[in-house]
N, CA and C atoms as a LAMMPS dump frame, in Angstrom:
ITEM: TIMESTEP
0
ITEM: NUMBER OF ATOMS
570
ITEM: BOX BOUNDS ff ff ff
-5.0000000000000000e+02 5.0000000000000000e+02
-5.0000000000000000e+02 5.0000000000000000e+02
-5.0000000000000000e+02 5.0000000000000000e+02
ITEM: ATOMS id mol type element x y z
1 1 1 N -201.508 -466.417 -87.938
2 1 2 C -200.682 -465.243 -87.752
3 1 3 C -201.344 -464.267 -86.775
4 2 1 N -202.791 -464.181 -86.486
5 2 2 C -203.467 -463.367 -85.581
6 2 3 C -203.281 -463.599 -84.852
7 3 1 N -203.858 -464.814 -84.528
8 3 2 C -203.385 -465.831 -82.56
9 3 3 C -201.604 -465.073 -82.609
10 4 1 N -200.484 -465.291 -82.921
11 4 2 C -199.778 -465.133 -82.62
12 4 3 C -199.565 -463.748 -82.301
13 5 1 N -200.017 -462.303 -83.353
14 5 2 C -199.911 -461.007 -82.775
15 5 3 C -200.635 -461.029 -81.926
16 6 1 N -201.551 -461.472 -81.384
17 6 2 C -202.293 -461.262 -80.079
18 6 3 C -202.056 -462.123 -78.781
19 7 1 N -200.997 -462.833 -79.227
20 7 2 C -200.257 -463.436 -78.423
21 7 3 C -198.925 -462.479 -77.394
22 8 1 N -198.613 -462.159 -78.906
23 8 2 C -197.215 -461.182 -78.509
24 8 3 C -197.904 -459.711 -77.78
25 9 1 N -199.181 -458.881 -78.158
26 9 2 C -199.767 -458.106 -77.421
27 9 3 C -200.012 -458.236 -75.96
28 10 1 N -200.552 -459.394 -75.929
29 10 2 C -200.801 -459.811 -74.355
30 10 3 C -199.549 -459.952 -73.398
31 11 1 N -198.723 -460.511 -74.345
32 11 2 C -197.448 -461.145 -73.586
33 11 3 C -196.867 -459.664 -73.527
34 12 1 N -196.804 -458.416 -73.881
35 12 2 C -195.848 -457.089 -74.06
36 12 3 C -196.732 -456.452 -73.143
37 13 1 N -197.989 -456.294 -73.036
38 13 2 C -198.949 -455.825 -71.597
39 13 3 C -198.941 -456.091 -70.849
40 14 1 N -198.076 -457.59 -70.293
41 14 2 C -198.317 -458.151 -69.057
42 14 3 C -197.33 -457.695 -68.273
43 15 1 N -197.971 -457.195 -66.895
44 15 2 C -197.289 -456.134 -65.916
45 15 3 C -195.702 -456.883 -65.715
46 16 1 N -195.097 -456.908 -65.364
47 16 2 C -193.648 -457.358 -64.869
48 16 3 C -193.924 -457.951 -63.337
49 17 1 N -193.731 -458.638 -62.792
50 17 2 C -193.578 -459.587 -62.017
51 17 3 C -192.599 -458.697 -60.854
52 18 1 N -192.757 -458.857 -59.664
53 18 2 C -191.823 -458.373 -58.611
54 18 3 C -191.286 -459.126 -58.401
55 19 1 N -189.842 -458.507 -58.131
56 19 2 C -188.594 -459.4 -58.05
57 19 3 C -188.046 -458.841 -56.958
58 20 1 N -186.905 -460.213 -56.444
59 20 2 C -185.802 -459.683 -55.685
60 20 3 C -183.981 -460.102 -56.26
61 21 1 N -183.445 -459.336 -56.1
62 21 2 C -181.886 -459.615 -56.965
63 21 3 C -181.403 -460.683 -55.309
64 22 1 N -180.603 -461.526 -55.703
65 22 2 C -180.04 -462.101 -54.59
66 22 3 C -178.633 -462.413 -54.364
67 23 1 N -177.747 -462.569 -53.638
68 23 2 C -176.293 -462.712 -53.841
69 23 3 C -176.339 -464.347 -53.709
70 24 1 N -175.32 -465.226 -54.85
71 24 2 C -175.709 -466.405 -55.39
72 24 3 C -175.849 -467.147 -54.311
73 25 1 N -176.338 -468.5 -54.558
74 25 2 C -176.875 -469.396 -53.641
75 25 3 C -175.266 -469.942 -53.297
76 26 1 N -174.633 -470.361 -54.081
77 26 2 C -173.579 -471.195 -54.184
78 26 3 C -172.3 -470.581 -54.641
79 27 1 N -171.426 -471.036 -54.085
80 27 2 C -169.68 -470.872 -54.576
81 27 3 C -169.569 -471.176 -56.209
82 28 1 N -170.485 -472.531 -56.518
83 28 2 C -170.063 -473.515 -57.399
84 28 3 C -171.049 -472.89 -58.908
85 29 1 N -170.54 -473.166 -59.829
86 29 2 C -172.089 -472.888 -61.048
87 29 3 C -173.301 -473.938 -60.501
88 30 1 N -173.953 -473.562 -61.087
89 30 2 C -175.524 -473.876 -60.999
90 30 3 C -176.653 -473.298 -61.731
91 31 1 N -177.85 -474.51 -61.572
92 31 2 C -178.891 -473.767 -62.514
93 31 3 C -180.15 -474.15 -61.626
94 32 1 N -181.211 -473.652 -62.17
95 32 2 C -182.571 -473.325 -61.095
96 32 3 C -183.386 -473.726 -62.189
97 33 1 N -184.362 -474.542 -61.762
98 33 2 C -186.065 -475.019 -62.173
99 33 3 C -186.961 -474.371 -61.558
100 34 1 N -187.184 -473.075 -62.581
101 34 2 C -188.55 -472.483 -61.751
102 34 3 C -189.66 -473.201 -61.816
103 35 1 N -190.544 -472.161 -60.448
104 35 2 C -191.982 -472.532 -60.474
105 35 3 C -192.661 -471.387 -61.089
106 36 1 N -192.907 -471.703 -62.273
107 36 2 C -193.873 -470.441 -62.913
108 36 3 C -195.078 -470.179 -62.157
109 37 1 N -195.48 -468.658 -62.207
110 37 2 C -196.81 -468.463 -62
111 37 3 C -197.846 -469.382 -61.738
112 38 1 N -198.839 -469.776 -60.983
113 38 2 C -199.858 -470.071 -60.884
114 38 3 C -199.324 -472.097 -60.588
115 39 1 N -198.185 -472.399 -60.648
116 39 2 C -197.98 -473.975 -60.062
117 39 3 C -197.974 -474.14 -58.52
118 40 1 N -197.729 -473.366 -57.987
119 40 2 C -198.04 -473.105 -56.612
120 40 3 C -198.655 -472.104 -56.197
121 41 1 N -198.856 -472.144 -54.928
122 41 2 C -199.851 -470.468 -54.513
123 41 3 C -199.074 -470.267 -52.796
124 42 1 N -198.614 -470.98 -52.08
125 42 2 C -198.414 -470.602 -51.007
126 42 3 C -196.945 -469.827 -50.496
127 43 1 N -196.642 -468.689 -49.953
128 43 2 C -195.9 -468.377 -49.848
129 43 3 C -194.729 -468.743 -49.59
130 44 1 N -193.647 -468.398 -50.047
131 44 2 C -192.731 -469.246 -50.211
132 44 3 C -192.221 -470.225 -51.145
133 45 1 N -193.22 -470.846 -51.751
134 45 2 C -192.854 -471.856 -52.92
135 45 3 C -193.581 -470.721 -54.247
136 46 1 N -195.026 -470.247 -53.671
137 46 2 C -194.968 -469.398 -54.978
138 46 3 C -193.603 -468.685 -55.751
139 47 1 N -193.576 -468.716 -57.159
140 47 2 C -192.943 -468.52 -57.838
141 47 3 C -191.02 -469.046 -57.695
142 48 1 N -191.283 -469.395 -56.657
143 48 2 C -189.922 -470.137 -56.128
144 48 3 C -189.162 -470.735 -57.236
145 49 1 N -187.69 -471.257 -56.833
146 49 2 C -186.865 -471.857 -57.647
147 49 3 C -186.114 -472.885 -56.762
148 50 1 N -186.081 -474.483 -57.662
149 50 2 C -185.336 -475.135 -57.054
150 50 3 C -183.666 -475.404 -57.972
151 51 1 N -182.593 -475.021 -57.06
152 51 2 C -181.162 -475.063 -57.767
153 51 3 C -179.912 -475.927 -57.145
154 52 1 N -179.421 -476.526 -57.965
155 52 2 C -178.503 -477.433 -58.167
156 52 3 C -177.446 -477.092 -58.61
157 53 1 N -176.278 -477.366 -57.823
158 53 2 C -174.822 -477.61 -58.427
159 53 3 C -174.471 -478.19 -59.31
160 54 1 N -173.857 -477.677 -60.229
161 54 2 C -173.614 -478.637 -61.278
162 54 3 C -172.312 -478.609 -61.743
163 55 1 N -171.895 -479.711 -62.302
164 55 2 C -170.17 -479.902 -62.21
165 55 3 C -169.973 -481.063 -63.664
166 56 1 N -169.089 -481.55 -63.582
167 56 2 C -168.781 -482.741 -65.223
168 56 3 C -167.856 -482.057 -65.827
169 57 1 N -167.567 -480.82 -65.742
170 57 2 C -166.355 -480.031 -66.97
171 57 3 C -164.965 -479.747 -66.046
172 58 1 N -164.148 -479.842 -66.472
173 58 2 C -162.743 -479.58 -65.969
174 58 3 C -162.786 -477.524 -66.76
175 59 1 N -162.487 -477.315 -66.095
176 59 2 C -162.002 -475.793 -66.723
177 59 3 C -161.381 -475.691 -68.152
178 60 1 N -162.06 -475.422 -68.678
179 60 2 C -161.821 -475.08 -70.585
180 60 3 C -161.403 -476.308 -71.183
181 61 1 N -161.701 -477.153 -70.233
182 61 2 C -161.695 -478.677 -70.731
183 61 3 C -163.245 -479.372 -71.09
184 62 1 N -162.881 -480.812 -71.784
185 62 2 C -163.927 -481.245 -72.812
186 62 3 C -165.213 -481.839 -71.467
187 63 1 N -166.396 -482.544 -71.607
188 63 2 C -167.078 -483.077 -70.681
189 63 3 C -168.415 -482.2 -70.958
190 64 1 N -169.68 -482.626 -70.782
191 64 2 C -170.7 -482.237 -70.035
192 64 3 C -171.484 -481.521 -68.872
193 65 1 N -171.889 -480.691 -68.996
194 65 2 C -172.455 -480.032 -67.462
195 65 3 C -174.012 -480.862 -67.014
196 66 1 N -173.369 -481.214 -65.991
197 66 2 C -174.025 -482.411 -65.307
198 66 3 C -174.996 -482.146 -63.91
199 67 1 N -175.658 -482.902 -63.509
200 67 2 C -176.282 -482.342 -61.407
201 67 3 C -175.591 -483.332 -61.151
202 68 1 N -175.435 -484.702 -61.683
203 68 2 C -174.257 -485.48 -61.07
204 68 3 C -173.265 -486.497 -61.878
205 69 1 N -173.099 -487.242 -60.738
206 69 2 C -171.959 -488.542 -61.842
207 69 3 C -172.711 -489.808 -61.486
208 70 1 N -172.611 -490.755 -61.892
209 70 2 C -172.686 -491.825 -61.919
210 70 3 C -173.871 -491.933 -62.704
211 71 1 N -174.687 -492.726 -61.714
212 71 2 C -176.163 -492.439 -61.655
213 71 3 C -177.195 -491.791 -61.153
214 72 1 N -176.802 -491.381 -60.063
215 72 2 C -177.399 -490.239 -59.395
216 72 3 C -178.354 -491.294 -58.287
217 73 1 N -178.463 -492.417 -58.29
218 73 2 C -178.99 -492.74 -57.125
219 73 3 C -178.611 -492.888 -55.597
220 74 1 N -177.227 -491.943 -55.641
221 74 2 C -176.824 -491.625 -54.124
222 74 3 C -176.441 -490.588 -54.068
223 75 1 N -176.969 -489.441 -52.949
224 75 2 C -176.452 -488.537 -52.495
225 75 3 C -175.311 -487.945 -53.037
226 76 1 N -174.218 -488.692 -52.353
227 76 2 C -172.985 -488.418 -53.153
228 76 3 C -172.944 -488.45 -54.295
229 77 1 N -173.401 -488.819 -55.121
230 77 2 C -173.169 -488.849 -56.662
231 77 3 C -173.902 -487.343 -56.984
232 78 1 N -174.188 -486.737 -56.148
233 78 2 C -174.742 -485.195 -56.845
234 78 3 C -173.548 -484.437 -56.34
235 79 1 N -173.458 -483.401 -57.259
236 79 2 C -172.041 -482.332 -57.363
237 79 3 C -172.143 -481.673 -56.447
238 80 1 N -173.793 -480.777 -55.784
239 80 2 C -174.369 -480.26 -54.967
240 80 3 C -174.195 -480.962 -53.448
241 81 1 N -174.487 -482.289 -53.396
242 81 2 C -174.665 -482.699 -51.957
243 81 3 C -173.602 -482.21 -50.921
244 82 1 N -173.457 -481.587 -49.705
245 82 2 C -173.277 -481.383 -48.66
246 82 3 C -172.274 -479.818 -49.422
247 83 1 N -173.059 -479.334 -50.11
248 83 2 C -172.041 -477.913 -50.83
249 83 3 C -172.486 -476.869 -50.191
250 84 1 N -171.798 -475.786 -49.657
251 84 2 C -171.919 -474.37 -48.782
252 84 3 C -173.43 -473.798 -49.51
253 85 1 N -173.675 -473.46 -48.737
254 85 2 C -175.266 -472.808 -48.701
255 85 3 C -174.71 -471.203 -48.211
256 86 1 N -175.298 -470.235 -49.298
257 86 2 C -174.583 -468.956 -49.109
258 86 3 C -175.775 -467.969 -48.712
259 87 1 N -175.516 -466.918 -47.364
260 87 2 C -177.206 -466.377 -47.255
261 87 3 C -177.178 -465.225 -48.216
262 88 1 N -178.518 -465.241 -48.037
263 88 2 C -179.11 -464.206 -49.924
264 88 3 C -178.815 -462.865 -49.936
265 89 1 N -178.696 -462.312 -48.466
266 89 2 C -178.608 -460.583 -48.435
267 89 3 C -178.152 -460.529 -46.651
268 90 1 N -178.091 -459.519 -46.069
269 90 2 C -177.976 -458.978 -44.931
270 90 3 C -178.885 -458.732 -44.537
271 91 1 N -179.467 -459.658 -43.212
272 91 2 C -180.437 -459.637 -42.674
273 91 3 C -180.977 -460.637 -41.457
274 92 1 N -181.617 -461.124 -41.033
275 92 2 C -182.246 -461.422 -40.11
276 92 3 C -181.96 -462.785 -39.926
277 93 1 N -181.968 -463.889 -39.26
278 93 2 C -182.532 -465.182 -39.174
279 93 3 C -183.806 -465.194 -38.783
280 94 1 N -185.455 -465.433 -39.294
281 94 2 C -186.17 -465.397 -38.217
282 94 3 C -186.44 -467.077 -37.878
283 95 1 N -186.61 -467.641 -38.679
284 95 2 C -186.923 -468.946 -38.421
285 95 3 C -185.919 -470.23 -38.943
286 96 1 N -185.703 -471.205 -38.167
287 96 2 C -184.98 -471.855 -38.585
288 96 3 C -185.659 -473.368 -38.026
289 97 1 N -185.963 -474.333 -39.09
290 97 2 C -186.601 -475.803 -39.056
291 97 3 C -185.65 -477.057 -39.446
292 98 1 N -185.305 -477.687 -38.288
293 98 2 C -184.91 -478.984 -38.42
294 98 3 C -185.841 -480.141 -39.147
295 99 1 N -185.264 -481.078 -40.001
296 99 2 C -185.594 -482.664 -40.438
297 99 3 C -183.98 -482.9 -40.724
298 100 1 N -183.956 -484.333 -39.556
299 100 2 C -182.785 -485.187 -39.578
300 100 3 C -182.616 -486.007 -40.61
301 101 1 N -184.149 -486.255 -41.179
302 101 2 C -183.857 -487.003 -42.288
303 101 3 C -183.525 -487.745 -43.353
304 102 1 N -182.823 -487.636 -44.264
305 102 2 C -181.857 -487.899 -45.331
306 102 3 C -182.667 -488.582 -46.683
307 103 1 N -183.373 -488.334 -47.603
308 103 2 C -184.074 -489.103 -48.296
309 103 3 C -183.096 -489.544 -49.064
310 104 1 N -183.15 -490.568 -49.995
311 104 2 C -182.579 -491.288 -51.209
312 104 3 C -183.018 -490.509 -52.509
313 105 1 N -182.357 -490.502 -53.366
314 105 2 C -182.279 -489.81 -54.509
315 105 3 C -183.584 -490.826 -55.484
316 106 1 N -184.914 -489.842 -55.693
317 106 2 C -185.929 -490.493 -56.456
318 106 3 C -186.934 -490.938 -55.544
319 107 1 N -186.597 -490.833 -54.4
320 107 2 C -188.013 -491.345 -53.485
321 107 3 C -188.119 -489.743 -52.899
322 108 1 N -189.379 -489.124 -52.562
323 108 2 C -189.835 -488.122 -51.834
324 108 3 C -190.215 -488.468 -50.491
325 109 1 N -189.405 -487.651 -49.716
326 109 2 C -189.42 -487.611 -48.204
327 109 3 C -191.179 -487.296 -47.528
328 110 1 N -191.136 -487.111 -46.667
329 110 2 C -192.344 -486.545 -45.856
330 110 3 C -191.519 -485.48 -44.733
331 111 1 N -192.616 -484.15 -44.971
332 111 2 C -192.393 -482.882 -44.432
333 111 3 C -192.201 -482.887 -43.082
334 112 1 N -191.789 -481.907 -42.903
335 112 2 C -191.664 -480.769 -43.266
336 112 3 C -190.133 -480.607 -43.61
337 113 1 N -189.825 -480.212 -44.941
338 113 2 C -188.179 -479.773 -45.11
339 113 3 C -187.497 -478.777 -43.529
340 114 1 N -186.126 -479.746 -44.034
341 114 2 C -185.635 -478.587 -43.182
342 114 3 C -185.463 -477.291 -43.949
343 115 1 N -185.637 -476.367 -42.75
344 115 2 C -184.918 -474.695 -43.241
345 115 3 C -184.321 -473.64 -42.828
346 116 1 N -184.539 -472.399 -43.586
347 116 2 C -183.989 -471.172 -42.62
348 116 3 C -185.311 -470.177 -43.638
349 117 1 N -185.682 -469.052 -42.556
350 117 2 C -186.162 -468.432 -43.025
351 117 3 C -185.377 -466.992 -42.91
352 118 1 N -185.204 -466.083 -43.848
353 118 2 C -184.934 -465.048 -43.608
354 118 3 C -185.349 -463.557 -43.749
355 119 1 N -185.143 -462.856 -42.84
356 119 2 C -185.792 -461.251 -43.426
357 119 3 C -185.072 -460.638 -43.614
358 120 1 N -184.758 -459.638 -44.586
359 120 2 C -184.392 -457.575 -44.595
360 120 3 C -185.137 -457.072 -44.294
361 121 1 N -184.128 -455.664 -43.834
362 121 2 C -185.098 -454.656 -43.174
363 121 3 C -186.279 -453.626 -44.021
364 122 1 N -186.461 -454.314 -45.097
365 122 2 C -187.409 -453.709 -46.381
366 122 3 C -188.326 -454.691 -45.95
367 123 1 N -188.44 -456.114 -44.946
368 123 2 C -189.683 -456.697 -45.013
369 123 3 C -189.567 -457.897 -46.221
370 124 1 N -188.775 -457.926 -47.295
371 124 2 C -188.541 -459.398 -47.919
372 124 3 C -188.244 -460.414 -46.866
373 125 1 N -189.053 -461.65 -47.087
374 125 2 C -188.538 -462.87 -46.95
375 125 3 C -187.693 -463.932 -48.316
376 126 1 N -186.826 -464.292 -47.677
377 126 2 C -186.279 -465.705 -48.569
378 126 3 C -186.206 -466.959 -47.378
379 127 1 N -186.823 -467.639 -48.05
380 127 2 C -186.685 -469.209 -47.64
381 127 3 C -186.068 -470.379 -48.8
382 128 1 N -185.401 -470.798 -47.874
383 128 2 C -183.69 -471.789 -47.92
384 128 3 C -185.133 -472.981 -47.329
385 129 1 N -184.767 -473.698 -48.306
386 129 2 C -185.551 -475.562 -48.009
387 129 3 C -184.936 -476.512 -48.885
388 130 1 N -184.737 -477.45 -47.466
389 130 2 C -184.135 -478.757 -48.103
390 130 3 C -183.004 -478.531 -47.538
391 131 1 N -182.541 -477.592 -46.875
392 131 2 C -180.615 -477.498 -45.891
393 131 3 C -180.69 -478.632 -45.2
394 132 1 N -179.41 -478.572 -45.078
395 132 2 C -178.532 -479.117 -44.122
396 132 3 C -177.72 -478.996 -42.977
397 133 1 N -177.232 -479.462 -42.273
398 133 2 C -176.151 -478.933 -41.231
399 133 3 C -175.592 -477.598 -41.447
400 134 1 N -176.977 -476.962 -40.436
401 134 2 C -177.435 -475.292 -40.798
402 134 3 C -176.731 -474.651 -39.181
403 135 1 N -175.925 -473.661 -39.265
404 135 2 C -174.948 -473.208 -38.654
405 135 3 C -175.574 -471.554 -38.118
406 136 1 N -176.614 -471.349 -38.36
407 136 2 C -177.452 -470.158 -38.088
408 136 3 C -178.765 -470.521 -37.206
409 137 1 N -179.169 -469.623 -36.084
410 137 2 C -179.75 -470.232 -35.454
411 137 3 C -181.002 -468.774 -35.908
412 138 1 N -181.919 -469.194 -35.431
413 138 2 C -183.799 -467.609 -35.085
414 138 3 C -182.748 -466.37 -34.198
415 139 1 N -182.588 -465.107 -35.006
416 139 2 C -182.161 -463.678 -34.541
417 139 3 C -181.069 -463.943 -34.572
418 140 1 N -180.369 -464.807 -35.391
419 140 2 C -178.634 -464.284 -36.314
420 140 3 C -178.877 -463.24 -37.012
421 141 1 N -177.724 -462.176 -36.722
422 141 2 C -177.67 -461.482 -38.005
423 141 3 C -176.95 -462.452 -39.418
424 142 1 N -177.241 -461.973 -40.428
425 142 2 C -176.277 -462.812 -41.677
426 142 3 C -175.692 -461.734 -42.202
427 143 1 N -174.981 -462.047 -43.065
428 143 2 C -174.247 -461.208 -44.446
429 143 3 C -174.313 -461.477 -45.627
430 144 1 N -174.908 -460.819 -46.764
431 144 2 C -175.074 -461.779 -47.788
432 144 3 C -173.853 -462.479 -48.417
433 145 1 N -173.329 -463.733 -48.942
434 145 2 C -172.744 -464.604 -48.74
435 145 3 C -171.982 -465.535 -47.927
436 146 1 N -172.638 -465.221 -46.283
437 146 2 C -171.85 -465.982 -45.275
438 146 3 C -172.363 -467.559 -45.299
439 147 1 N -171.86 -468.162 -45.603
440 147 2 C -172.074 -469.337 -45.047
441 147 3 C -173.225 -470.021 -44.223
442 148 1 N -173.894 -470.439 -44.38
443 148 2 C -175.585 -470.513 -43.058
444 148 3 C -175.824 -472.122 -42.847
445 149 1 N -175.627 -472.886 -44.253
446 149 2 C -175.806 -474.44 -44.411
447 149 3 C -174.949 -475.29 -45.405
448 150 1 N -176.034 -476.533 -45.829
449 150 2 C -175.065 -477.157 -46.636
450 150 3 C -176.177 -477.675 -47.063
451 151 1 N -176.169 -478.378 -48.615
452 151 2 C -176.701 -478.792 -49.48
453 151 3 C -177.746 -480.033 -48.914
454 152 1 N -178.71 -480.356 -48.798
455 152 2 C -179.69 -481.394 -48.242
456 152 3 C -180.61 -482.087 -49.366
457 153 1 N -181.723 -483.459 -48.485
458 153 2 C -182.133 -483.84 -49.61
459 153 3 C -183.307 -484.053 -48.255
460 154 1 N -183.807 -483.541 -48.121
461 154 2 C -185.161 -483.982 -46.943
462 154 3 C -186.425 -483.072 -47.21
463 155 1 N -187.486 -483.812 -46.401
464 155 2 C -188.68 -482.974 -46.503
465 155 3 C -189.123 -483.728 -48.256
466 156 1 N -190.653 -482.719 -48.234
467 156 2 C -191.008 -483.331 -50.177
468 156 3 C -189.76 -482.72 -51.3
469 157 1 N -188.835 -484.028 -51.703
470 157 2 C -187.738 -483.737 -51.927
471 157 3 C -186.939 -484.942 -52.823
472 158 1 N -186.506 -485.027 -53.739
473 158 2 C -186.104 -485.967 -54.696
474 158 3 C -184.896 -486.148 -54.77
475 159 1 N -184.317 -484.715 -54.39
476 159 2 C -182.626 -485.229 -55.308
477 159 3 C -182.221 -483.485 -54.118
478 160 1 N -180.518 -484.192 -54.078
479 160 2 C -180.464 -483.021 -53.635
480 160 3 C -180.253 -481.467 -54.344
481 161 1 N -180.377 -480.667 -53.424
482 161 2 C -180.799 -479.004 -53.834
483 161 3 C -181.477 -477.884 -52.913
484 162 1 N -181.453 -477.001 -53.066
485 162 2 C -182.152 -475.815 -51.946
486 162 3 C -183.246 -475.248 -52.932
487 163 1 N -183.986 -475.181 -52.922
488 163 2 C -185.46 -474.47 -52.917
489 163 3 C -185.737 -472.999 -52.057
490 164 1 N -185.582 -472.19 -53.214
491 164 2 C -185.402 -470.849 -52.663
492 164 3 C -187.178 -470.049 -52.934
493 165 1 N -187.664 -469.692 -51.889
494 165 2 C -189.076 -468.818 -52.203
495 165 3 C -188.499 -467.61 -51.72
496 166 1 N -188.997 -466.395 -52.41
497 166 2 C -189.147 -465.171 -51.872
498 166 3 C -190.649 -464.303 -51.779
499 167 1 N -190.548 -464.1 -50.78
500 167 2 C -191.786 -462.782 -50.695
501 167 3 C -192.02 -461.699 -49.672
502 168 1 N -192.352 -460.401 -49.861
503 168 2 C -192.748 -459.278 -48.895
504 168 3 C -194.188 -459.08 -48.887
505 169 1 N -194.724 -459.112 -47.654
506 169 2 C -196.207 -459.464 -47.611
507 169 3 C -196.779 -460.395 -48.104
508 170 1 N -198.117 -460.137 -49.121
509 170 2 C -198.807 -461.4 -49.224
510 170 3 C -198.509 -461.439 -50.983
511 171 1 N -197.078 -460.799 -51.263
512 171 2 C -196.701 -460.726 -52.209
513 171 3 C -195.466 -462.031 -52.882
514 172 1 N -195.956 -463.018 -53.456
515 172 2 C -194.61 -463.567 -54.256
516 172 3 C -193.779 -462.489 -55.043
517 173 1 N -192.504 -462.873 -54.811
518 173 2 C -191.29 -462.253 -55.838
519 173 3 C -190.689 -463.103 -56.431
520 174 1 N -190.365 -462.852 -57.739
521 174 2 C -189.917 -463.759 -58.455
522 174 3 C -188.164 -463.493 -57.979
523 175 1 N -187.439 -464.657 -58.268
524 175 2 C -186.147 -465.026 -57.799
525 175 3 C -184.868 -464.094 -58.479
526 176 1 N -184.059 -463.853 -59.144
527 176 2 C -182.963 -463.161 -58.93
528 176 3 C -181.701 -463.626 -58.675
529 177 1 N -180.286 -463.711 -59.368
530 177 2 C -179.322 -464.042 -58.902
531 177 3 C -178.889 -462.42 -59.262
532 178 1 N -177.591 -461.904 -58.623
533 178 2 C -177.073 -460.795 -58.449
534 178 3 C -175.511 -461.147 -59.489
535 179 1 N -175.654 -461.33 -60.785
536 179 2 C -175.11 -462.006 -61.749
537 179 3 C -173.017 -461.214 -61.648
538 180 1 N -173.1 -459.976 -60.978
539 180 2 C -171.722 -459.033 -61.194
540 180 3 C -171.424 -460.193 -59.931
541 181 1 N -171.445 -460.36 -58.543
542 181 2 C -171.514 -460.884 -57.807
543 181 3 C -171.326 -462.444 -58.1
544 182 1 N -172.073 -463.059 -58.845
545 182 2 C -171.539 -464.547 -59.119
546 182 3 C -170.475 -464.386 -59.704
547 183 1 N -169.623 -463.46 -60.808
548 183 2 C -168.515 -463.628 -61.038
549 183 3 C -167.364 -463.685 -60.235
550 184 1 N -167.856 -463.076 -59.216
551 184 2 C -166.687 -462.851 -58.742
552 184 3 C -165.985 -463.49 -57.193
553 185 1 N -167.375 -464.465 -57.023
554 185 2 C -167.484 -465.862 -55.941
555 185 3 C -167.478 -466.946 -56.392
556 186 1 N -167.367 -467.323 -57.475
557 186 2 C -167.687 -468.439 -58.155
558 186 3 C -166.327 -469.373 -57.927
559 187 1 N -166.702 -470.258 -57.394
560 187 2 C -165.495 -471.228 -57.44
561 187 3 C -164.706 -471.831 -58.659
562 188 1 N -163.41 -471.703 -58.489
563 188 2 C -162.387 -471.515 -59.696
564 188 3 C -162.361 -473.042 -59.935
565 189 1 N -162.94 -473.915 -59.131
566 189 2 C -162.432 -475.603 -59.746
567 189 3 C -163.808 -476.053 -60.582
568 190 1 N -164.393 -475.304 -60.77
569 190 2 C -165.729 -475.623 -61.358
570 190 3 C -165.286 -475.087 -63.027
């Protein structure tokens, strides 16, 4: 019973984590596999999240929420693959990285993912890895939810999905969806 109050002490002292709120990745529902604290260290993947479309339910109908159908050993069989890639806020293009690639679902590619990097004028970065037939080029302006890519599976990469890092300076931020905002983009066939 001690270990545990001094569990819950530590855990109620521990500073809060910097964050950024983001406008959703996707039209479609979806869910994210973070990277907790301390599994990575380099900017960008620190504290990062990788997220997937997910689909299997008919609207207030019976079924499972799924990342895909079948078996999932093709592309297509993920709900996500080639799905609108939405940008996170209003702001910058600064960098943008091609891989033509295409990995198979369960084998990991070799780097470098494709991407987009982006800034606000507060100095946050978000980085988009693992896109696709990316429609934003280095010094686009964006809007947060315009359109920028499409769902990919390249670079160190298993299945498809976008891999979102954020950070300002030599600071990780932990991730953020802008939840009033997903209601009200969210695609109605999902």
């Amino acid at each position: 019973m001690l270990a545990l109050l001094a569990l819950l002490q530590t855990t109620a002292a521990a500073p809060d984590l910097p964050g950024v709120t983001l406008h959703p990745l996707y039209r479609a529902p979806f869910a994210c596999i973070e990277h907790p604290a301390g599994q990575a260290t380099f900017l960008g993947d620190a504290l990062g999240t990788d997220c997937m479309v997910t689909g299997g339910q008919e609207p207030g109908g019976p079924g499972f929420t799924s990342f895909y159908r079948s078996d999932g050993r093709a592309n297509a069989d993920w709900y996500g693959w080639g799905a609108e890639v939405l940008a996170p806020f209003d702001g910058v293009v600064e960098r943008v990285v091609a891989n033509p690639v295409v990995n198979t679902p369960g084998n990991v590619g070799r780097p470098p993912a494709a991407m987009i990097l982006f800034r606000r004028a507060d100095g946050t970065k978000i980085l988009y890895a693992h896109v696709a037939d990316v429609t934003v080029a280095a010094g686009d302006r964006v809007r947060a939810g315009q359109p920028v890519a499409r769902v990919g599976n390249n670079g160190i990469s298993r299945l498809p999905h976008i891999h979102v890092g954020a950070y300002r300076g030599a600071t990780a931020l932990q991730v953020r969806w802008d939840l009033r905002v997903m209601g009200r983009v969210r695609d109605s066939r999902h």
